[in-house]
C-alpha positions in Angstrom: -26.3 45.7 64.8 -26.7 46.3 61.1 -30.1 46.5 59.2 -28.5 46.3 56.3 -26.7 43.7 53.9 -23.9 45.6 52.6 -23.5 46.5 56.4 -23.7 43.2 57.3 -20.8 42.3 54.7 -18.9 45.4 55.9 -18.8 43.8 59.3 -17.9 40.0 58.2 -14.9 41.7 56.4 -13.9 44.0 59.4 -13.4 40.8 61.2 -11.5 39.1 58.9 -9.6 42.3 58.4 -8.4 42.7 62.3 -7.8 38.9 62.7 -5.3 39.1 60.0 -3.8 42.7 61.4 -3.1 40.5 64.5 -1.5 37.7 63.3 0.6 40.0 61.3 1.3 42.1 64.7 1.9 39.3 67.1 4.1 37.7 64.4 6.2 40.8 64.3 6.4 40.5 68.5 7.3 37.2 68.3 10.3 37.7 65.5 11.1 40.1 67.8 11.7 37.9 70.6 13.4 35.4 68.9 16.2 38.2 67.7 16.5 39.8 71.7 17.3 36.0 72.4 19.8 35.8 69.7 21.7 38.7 70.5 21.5 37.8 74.0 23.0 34.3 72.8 25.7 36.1 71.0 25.2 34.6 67.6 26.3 36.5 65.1 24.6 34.3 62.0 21.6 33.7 64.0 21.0 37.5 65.1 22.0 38.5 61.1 19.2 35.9 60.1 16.6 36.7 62.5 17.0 40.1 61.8 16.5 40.0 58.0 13.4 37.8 58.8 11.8 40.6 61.1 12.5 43.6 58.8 10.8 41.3 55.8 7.7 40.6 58.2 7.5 43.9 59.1 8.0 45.0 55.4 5.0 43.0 54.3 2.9 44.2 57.1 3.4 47.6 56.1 2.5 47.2 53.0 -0.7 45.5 53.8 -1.7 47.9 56.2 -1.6 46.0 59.1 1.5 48.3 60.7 2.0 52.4 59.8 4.5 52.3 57.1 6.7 54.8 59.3 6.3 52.0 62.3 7.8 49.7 60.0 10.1 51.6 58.5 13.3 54.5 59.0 11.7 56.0 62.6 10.4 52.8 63.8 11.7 49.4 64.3 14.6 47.8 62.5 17.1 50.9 62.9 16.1 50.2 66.7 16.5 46.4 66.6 19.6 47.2 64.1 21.9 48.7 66.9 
């Protein structure tokens, strides 16, 4: 446990920090889902829509921090959920 304030702080923020991380991650799951279920549906404007929305999340999250940018980006995910 901390002694001291700026400590203290450091650990409120933390918190904060890795709450928002995961909502950003299981968001990311999620729109992942919903696109497997899409293409398993076999719409084509629904799987093209779902798809834009998950590289957009996962966009944002790498630029926030909450993913690796090369997670989210050419080795990582959408070229996967792309093909």
């Amino acid at each position: 446990m901390p002694n001291i304030q700026q400590q203290k702080k450091r650990v409120r923020t933390a918190a904060k920090q890795r709450l928002e991380n995961l909502r950003y991650q299981s968001t990311a799951k999620t729109l992942a889902k919903r696109l497997r279920a899409a293409v398993e549906a076999g719409d084509e404007k629904q799987v093209a829509a779902e798809h834009r929305e998950l590289v957009r999340w996962l966009d944002r999250a790498a630029a926030r921090g909450a993913l690796h940018r090369n997670t989210a980006q050419v080795a990582g995910r959408p070229p996967r959920f792309s093909r």
